[in-house]
C-alpha positions as CSV (number, residue, x, y, z in Angstrom):
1,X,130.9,90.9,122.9
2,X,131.6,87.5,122.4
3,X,133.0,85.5,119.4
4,X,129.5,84.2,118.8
5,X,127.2,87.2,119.5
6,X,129.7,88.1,116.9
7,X,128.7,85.5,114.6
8,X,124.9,85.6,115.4
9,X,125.5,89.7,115.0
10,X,126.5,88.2,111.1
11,X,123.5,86.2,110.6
12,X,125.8,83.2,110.5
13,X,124.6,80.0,111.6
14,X,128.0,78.0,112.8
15,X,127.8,75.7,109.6
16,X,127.6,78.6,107.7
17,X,130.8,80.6,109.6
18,X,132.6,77.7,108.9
19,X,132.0,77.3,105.0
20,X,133.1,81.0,105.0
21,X,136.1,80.6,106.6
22,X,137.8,77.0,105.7
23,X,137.5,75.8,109.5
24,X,135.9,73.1,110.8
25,X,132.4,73.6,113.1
26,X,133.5,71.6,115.8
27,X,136.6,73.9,115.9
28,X,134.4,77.2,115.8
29,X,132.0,75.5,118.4
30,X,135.1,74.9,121.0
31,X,136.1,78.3,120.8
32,X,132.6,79.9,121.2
33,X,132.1,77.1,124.5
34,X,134.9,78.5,125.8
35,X,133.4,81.2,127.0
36,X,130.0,79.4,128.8
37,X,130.5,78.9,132.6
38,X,131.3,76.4,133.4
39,X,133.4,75.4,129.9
40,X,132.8,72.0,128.3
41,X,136.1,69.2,128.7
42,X,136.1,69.7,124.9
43,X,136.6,73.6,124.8
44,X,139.6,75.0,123.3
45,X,140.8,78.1,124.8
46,X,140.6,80.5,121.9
47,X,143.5,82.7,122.8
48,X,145.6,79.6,121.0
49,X,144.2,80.1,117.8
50,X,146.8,80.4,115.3
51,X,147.4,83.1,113.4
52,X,146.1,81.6,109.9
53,X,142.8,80.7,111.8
54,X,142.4,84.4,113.0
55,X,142.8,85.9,109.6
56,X,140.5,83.1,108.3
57,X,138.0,84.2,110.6
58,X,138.3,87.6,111.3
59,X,137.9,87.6,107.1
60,X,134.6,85.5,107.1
61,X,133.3,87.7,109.8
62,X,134.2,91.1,108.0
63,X,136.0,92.5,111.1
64,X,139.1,93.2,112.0
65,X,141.9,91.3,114.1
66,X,141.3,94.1,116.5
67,X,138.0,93.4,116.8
68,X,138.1,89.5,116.8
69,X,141.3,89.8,119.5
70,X,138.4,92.3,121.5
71,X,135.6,89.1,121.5
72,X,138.4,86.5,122.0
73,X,140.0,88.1,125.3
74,X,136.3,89.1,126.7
75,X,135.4,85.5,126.2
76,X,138.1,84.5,127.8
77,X,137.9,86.9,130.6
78,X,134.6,85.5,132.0
């Protein structure tokens, strides 16, 4: 699963996600591009995220870190 069939999973629109969880769109956007093929210049590799962001998301999303880590490394695996 990827961070956003994670999101979509949610209902969440990315505006939405990122109301939830204090983070910017474009932000939230990079890290969901990062796992297209081939990656936009402007994707951030998601595996950097700090740790504040994780919690931040991983709360808005109503999973787990385990769970977010699990989208974040498949993503990046592709």
């Amino acid at each position: 699963m990827t961070l956003q069939q994670l999101r979509l999973d949610k209902g969440y629109t990315l505006a939405e996600l990122a109301e939830l969880s204090g983070l910017s769109l474009g932000r939230i956007g990079n890290w969901e591009a990062w796992s297209r093929d081939p990656r936009p210049k402007t994707a951030r590799d998601p595996l950097l995220m700090s740790v504040q962001s994780a919690l931040r998301l991983s709360s808005a999303l109503d999973v787990s870190l385990d769970v977010l880590a699990e989208c974040l490394t498949s993503d990046a695996s592709r």
